[in-house]
C-alpha positions in Angstrom: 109.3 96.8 86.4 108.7 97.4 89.8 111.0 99.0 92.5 111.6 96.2 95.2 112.9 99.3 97.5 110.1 101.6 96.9 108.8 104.2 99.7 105.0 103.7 100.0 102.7 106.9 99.1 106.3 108.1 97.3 107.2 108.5 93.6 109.2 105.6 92.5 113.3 107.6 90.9 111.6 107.2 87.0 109.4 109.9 87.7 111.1 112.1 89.4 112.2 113.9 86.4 115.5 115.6 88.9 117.5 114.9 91.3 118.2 117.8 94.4 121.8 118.4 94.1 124.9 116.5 93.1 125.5 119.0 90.4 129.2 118.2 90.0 128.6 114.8 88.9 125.3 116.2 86.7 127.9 118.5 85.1 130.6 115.9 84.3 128.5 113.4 82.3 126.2 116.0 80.7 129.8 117.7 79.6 130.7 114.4 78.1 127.7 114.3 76.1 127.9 116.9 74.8 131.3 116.6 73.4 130.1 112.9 72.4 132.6 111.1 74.7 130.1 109.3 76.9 131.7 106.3 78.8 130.5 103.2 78.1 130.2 102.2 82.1 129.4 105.6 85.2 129.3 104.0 88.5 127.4 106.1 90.4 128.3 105.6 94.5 127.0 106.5 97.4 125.4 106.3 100.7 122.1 104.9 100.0 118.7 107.4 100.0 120.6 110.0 98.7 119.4 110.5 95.0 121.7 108.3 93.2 119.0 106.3 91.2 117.1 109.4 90.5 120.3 110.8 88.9 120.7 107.8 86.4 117.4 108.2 85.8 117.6 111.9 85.0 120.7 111.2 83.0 119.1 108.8 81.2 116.3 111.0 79.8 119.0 113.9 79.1 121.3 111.0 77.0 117.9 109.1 75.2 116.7 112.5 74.4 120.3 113.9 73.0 121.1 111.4 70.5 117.6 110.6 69.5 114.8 111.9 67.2 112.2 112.8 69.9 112.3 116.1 71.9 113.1 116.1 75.5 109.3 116.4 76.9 108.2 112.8 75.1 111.6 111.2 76.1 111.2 111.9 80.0 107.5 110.9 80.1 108.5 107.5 78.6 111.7 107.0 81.1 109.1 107.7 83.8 106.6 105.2 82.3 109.9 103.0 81.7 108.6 102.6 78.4 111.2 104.0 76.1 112.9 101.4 74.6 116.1 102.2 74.4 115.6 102.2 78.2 116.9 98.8 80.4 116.6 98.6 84.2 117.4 95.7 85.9 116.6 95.1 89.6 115.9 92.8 92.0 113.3 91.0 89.8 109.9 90.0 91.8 109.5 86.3 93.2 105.7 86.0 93.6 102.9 87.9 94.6 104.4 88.7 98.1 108.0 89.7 97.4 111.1 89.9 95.7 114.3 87.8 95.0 116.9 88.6 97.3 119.3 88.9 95.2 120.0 89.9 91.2 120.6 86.2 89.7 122.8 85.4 86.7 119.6 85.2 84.4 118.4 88.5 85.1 122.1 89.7 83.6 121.9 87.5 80.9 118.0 88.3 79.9 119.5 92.2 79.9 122.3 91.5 77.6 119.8 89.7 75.5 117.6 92.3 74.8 120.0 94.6 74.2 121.8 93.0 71.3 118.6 92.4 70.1 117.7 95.0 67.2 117.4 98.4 68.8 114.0 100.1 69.3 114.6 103.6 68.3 117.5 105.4 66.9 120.2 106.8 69.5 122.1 105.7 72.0 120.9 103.2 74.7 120.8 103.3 78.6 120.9 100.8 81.0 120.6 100.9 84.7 121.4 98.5 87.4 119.5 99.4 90.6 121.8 98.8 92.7 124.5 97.1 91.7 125.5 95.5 95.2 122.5 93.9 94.9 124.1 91.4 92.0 125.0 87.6 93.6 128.5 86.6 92.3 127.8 85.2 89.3 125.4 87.9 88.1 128.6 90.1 88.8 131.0 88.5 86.8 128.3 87.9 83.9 128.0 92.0 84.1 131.9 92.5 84.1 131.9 90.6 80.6 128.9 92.7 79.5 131.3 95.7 80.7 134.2 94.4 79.0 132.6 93.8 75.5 129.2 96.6 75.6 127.2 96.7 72.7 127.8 99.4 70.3 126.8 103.4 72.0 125.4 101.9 75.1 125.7 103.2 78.7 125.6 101.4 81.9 124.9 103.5 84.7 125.7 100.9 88.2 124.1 102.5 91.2 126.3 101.4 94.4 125.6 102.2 98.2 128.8 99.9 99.0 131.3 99.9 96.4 134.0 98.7 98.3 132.4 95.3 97.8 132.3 95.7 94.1 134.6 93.6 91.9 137.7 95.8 90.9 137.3 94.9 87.7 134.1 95.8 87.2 134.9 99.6 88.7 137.9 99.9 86.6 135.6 99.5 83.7 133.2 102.4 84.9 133.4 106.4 84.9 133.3 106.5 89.0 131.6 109.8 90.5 130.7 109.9 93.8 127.7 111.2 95.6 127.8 112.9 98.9 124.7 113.3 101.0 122.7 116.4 100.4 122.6 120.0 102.1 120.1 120.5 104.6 118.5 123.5 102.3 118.5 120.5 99.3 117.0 118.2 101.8 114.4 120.4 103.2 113.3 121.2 99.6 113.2 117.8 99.0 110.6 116.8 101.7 108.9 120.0 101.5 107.8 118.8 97.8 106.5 115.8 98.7 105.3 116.0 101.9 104.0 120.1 101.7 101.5 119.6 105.2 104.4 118.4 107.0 104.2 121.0 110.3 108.3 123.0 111.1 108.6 120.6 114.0 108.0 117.5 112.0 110.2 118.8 108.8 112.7 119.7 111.3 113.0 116.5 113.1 113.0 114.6 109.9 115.9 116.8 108.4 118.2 116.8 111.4 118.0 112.8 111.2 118.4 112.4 107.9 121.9 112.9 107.6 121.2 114.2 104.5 119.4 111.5 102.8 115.8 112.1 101.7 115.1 108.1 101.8 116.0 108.5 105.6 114.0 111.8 106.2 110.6 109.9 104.8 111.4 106.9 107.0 112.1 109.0 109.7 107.9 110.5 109.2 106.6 107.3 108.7 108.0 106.4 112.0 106.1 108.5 114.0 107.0 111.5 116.7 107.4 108.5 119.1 110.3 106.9 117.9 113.1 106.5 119.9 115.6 107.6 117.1 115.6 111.1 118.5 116.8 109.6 121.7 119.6 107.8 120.1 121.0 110.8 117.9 120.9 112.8 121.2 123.0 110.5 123.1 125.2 109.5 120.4 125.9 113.4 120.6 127.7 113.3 124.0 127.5 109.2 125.4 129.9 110.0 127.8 127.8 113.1 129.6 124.7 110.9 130.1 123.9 108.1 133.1 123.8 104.6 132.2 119.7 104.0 132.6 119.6 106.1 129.4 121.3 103.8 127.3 119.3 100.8 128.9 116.6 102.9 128.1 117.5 103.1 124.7 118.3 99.7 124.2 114.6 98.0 125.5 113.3 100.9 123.0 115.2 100.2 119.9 115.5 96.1 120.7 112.2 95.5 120.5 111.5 94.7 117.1 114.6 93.6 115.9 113.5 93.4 112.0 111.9 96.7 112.4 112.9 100.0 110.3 113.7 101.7 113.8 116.8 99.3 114.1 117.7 99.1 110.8 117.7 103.2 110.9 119.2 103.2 114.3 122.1 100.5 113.1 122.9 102.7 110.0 123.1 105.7 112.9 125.2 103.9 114.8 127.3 102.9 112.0 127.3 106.3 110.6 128.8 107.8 114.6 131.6 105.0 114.1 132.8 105.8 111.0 132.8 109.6 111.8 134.8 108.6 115.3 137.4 106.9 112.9 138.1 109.8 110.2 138.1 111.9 113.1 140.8 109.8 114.6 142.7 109.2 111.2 143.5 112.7 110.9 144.8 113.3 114.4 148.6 111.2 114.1 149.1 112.5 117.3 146.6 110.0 118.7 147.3 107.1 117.5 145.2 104.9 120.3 141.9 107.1 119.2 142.3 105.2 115.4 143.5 102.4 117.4 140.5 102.0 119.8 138.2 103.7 117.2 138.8 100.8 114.3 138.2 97.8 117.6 134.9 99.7 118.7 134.3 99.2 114.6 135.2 95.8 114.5 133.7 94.8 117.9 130.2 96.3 117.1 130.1 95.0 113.8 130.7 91.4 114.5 128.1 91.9 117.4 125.2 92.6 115.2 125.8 90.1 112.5 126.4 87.2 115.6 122.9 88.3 116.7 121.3 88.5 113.4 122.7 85.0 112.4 121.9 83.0 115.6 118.9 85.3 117.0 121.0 86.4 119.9 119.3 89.3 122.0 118.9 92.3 120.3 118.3 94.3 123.3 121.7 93.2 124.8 123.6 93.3 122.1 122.9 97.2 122.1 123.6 97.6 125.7 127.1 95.9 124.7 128.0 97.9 121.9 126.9 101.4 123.9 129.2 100.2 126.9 131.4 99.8 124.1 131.3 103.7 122.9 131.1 105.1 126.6 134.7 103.1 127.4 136.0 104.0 123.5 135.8 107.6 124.5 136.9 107.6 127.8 139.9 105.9 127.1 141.0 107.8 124.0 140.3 111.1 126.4 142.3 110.4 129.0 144.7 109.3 126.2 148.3 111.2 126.2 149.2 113.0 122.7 152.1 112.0 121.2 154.6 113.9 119.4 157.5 112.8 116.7 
């Protein structure tokens, strides 16, 4: 089945064979194979880009090809041609020609669990991987939870999550939970380097530094171009408070242009990324306690700004301009802030 989030000109997580990094989580679930205690749910979580799906995917091959009767080398080339059968994926399932369903429905969860208490294809255990997760609409969900709750004999789920504070509790109290952190830079560069080997320092060095860590994010950052105006962005977001006004305006006609485009969805996630960093910088300085304060409004604030101009086509351009006023008078107030002691 096809990848609805697929990178043009990149190879799809099946045939990746390994994921850069994450070792700890690698190590736990291999560990637990080996000892024949594997969980019957592993939510893997995450910010998204960062290798999750190529994990499960990874772990998949290492648990087919453990408690089955084919060596390792045929077991990975089927996962990669998703044609082991033991082997379930469900994602976003294709609408037409042109696109994809927006959503994982209820009858994608229930053709899953279908086929897999069907009679299995090979002896061994069976994996199956929901890519992501967050993408399932409520009912989907619950159907999944009651998968979750009653799994057919030596299965595995592996849930892949970008946000799994939206998940149902239930359905992460049912799951091994490991989380993924973002890669190292080394890990990242490696990454790129691999699949993108022509790539001059300048551009592998751009594309690392606004990554964040996330290859998915370093590839979008090259098929942008040298001319995007993310650069800009993470060099203001560095030091807002040090730079005149006409350079966020500037920013702002840049980035609100196409407001559908990948250069504000990646400048969005950027944004949100600087927020959340303001607010566990502020959590862990008690002293301050109208940083956390100011830093969870500037949050709220800019949140609620981009989905009112999402839903009603409001002014994309604008809205930025608010939401960067927003950050300059966040950080001079919490400056000028006193400290206060117990």
């Amino acid at each position: 089945m096809s990848d609805p989030d697929a990178l043009a000109d990149l190879p799809a997580p099946e045939r990746r064979q390994r994921a850069r990094g994450h070792d700890n989580a690698r190590a736990t679930i291999l560990e637990r194979l080996a000892a024949g205690r594997l969980p019957g749910g592993i939510l893997l979580h995450g910010p998204q880009g960062i290798g999750k799906a190529t994990l499960a995917f990874e772990l998949a091959s290492a648990i087919l090809g453990a408690t089955g009767d084919e060596d390792a080398h045929r077991v990975a080339e089927q996962v990669a041609a998703m044609s082991h059968p033991n082997l379930f994926v469900l994602r976003r399932r294709p609408k037409d020609a042109k696109g994809f369903y927006t959503v994982i429905r209820v009858e994608d969860v229930r053709d899953l669990r279908d086929s897999m208490h069907r009679t299995r294809g090979r002896s061994g255990h069976r994996v199956a991987i929901i890519d992501p997760i967050d993408d399932a609409n409520p009912s989907a969900a619950n159907a999944l939870l009651k998968t979750l709750e009653e799994p057919p004999p030596d299965t595995t789920f592996l849930l892949i999550s970008h946000r799994p504070g939206r998940l149902l509790p239930t359905i992460k109290s049912r799951c091994h939970v490991l989380g993924l952190r973002p890669l190292a830079d080394a890990e990242l560069r490696a990454v790129v380097e691999g699949e993108k080997p022509d790539l001059s320092v300048a551009e592998l060095d751009r594309a690392v530094a606004l990554a964040g860590g996330r290859p998915r994010r370093a590839f979008e950052t090259l098929a942008l171009g040298e001319d995007s105006a993310l650069g800009a962005l993470s060099a203001w977001l560095q030091a807002p408070t040090r730079q005149p006004a006409s350079v966020h305006l500037t920013l702002a006609d840049a980035l609100g242009a196409d407001p559908h485009g990948a250069e504000m969805s990646f400048a969005k996630e950027m944004l949100d990324n600087w927020m959340a960093d303001e607010a566990r910088r502020a959590a862990i300085e008690p002293s301050n306690r109208l940083r956390l304060a100011s830093a969870n409004e500037l949050w709220d604030k800019a949140h609620a700004l981009l989905e009112e101009a999402e839903s009603i086509n409001l002014d994309t351009k604008q809205t930025l301009v608010v939401i960067f006023d927003a950050i300059r008078r966040h950080l001079d107030r919490t400056a000028a802030a006193p400290t206060e002691y117990s």
